[in-house]
N, CA, C and O atoms as a GROMACS GRO file, in nm:
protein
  264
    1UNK      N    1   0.300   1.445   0.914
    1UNK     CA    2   0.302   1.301   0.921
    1UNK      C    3   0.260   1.261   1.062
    1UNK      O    4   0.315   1.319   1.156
    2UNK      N    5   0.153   1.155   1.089
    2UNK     CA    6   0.156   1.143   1.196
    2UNK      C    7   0.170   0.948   1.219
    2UNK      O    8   0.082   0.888   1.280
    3UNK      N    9   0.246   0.902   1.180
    3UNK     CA   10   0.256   0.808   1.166
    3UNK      C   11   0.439   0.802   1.113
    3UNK      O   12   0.498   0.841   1.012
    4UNK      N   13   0.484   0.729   1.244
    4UNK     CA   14   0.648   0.742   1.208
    4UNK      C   15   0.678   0.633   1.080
    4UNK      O   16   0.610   0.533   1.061
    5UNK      N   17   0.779   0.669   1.010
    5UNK     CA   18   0.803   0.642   0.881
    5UNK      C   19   0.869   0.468   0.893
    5UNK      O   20   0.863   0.374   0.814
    6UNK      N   21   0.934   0.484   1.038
    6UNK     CA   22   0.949   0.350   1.113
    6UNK      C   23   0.809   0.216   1.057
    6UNK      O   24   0.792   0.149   0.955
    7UNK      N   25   0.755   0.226   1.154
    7UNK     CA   26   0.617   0.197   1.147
    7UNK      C   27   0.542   0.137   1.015
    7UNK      O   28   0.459   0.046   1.023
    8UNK      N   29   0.579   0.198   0.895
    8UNK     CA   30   0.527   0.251   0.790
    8UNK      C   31   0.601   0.142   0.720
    8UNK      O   32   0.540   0.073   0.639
    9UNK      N   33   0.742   0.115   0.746
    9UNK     CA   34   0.830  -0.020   0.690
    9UNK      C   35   0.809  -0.125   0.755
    9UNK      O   36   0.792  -0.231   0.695
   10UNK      N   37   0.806  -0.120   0.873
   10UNK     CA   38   0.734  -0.248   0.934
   10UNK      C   39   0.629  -0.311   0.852
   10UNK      O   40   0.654  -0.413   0.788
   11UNK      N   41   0.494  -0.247   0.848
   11UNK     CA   42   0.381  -0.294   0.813
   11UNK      C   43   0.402  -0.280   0.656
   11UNK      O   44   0.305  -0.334   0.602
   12UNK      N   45   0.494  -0.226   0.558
   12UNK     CA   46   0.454  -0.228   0.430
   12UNK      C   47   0.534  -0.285   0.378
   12UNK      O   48   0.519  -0.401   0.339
   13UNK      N   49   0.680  -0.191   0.357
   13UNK     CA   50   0.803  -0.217   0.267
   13UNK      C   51   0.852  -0.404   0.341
   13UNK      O   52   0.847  -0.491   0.254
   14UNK      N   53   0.887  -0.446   0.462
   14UNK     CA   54   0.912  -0.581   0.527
   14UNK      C   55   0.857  -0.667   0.489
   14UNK      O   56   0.928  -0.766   0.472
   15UNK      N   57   0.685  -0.687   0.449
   15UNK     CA   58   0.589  -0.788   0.410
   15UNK      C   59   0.600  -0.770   0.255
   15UNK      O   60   0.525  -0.845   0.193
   16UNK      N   61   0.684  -0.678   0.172
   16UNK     CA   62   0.645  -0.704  -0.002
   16UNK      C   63   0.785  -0.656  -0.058
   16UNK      O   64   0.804  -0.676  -0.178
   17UNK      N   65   0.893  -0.591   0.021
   17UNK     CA   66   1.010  -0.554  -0.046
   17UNK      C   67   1.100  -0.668  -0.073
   17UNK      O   68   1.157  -0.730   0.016
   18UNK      N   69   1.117  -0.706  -0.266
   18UNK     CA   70   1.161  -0.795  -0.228
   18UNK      C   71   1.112  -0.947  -0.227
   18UNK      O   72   1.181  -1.048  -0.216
   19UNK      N   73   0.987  -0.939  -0.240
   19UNK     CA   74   0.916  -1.088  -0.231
   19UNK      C   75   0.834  -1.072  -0.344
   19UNK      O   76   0.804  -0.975  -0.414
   20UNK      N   77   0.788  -1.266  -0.343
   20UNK     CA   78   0.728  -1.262  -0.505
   20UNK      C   79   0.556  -1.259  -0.439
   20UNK      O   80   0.492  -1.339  -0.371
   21UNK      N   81   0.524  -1.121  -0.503
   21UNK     CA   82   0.393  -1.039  -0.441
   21UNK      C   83   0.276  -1.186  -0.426
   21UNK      O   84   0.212  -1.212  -0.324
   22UNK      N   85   0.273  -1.265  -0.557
   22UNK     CA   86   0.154  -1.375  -0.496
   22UNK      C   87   0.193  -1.507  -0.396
   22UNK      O   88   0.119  -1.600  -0.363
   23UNK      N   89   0.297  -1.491  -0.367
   23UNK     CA   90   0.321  -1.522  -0.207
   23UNK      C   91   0.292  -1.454  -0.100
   23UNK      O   92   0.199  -1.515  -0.047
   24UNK      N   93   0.319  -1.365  -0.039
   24UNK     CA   94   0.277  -1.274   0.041
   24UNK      C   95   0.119  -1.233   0.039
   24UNK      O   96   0.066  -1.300   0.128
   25UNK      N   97   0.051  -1.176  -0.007
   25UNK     CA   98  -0.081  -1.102  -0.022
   25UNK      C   99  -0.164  -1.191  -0.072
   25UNK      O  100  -0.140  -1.231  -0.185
   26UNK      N  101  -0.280  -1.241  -0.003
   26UNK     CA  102  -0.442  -1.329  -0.040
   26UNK      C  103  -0.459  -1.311  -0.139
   26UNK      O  104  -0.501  -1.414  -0.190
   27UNK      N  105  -0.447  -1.181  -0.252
   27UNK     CA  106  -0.550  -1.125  -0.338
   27UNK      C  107  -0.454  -1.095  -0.455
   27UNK      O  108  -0.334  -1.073  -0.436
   28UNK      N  109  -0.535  -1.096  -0.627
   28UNK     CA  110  -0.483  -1.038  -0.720
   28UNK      C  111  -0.323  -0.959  -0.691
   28UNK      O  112  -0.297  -1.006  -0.580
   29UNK      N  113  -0.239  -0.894  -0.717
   29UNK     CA  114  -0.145  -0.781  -0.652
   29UNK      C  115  -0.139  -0.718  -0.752
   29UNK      O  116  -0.034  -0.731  -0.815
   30UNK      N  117  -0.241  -0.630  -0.807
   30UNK     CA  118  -0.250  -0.540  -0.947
   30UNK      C  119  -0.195  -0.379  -0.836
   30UNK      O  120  -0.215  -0.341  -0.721
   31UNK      N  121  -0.143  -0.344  -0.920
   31UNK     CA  122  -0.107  -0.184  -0.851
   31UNK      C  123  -0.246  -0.113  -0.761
   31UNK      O  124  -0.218  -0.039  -0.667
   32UNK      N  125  -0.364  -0.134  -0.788
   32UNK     CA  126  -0.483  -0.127  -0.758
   32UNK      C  127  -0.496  -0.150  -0.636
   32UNK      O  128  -0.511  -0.067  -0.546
   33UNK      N  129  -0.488  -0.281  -0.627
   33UNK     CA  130  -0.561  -0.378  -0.493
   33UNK      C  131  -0.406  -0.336  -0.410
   33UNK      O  132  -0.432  -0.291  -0.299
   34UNK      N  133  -0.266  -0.340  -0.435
   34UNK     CA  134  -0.167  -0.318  -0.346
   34UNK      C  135  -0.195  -0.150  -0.285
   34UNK      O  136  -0.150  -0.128  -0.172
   35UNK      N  137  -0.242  -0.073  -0.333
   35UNK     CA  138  -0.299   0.064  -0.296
   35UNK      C  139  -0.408   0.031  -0.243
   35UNK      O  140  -0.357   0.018  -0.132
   36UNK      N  141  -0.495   0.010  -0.229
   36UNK     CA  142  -0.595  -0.043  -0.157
   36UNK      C  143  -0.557  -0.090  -0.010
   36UNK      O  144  -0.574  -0.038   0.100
   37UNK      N  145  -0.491  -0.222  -0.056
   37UNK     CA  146  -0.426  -0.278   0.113
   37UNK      C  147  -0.370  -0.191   0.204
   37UNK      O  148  -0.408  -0.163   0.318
   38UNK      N  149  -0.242  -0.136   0.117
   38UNK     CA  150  -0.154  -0.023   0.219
   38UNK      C  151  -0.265   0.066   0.326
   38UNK      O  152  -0.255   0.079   0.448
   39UNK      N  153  -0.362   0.118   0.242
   39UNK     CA  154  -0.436   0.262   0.345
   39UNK      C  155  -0.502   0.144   0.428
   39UNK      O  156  -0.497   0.171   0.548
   40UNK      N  157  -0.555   0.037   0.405
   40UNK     CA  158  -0.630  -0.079   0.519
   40UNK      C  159  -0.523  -0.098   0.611
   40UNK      O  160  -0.548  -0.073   0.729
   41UNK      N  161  -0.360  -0.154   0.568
   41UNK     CA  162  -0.305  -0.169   0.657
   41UNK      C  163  -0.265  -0.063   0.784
   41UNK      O  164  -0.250  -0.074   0.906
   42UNK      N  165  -0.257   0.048   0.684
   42UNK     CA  166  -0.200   0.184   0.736
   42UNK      C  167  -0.314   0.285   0.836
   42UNK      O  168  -0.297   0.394   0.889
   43UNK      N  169  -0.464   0.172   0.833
   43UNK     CA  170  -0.587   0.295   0.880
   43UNK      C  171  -0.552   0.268   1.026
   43UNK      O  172  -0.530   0.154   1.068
   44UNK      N  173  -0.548   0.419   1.130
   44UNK     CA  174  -0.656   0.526   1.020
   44UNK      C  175  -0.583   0.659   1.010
   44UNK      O  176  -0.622   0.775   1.027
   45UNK      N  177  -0.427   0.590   0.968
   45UNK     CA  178  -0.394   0.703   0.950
   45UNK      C  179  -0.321   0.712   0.837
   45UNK      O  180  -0.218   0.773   0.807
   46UNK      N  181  -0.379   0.652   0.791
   46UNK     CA  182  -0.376   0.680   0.616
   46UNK      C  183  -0.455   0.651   0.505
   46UNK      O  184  -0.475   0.537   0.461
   47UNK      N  185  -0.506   0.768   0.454
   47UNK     CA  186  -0.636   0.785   0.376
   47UNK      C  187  -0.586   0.762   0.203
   47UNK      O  188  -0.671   0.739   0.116
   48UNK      N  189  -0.427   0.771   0.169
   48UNK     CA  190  -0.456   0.794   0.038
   48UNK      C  191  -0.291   0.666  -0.018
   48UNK      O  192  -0.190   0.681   0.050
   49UNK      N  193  -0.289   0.602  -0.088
   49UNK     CA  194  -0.175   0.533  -0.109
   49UNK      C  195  -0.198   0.550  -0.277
   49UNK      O  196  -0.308   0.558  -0.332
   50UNK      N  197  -0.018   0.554  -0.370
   50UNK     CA  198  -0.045   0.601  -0.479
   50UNK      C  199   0.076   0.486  -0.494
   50UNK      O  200   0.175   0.502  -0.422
   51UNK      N  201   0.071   0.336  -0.614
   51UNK     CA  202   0.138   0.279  -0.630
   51UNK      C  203   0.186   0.304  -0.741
   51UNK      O  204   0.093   0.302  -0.821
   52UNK      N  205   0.302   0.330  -0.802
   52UNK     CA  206   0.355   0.332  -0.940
   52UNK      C  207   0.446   0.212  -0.985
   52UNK      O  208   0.547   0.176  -0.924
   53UNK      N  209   0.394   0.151  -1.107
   53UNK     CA  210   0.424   0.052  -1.173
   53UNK      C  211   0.537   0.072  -1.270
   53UNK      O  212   0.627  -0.011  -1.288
   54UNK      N  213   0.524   0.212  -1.346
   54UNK     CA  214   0.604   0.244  -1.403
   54UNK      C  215   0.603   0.366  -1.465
   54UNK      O  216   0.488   0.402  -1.489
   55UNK      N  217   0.689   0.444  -1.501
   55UNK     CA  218   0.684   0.641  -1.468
   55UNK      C  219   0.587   0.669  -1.520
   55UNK      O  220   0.549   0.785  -1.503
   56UNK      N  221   0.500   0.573  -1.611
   56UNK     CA  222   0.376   0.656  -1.635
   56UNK      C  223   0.252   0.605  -1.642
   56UNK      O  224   0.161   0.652  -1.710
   57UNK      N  225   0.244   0.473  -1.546
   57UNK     CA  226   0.145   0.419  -1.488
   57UNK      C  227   0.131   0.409  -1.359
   57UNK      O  228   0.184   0.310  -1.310
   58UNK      N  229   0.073   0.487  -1.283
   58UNK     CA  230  -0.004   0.512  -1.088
   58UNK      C  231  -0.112   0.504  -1.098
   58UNK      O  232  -0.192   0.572  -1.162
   59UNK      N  233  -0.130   0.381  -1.006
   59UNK     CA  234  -0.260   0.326  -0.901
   59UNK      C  235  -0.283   0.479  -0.821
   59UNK      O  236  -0.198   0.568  -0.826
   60UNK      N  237  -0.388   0.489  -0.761
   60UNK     CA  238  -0.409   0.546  -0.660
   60UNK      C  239  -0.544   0.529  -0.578
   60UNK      O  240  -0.649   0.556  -0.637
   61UNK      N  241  -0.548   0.493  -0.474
   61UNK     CA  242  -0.643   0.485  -0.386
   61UNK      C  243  -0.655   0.559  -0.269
   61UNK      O  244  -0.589   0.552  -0.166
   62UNK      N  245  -0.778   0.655  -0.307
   62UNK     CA  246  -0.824   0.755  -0.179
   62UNK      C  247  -0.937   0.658  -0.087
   62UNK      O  248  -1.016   0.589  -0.151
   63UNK      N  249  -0.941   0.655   0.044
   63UNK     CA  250  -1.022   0.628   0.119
   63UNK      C  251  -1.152   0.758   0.126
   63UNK      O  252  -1.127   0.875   0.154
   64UNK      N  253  -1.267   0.713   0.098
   64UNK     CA  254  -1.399   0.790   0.081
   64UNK      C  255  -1.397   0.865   0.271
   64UNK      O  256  -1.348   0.825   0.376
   65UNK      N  257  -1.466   0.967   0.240
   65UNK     CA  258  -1.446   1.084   0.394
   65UNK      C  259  -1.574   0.965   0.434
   65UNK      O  260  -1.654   0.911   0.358
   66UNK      N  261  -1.551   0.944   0.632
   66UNK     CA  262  -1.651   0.896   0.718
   66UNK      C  263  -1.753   1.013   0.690
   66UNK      O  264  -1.862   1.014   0.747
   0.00000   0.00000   0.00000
């Protein structure tokens, strides 16, 4: 991990834990686009965010290699 887990609640879990998602976030909030944001919020040190909706539906978004 190179990114303290601190850090990681600041910028993610604080802005959506808890809140009604189309308040908070500009955009759609499909499990998709919320995996998407996280690795934008989280770059550049985080390439891959995997959102689960429910035990057998996960988003996942890999950031493509520079």
């Amino acid at each position: 991990m190179i990114l303290d887990f601190t850090e990681i609640k600041r910028k993610i879990s604080k802005k959506l834990d808890h809140k009604l998602l189309n308040d908070v976030i500009p955009f759609n909030p499909t499990a998709e686009n919320i995996a998407y944001w996280i690795v934008q919020e989280l770059a550049p040190f985080c390439y891959r965010a995997d959102v689960q909706e429910s035990p057998n539906n996960i988003a996942t978004y890999e950031k493509d290699e520079d």
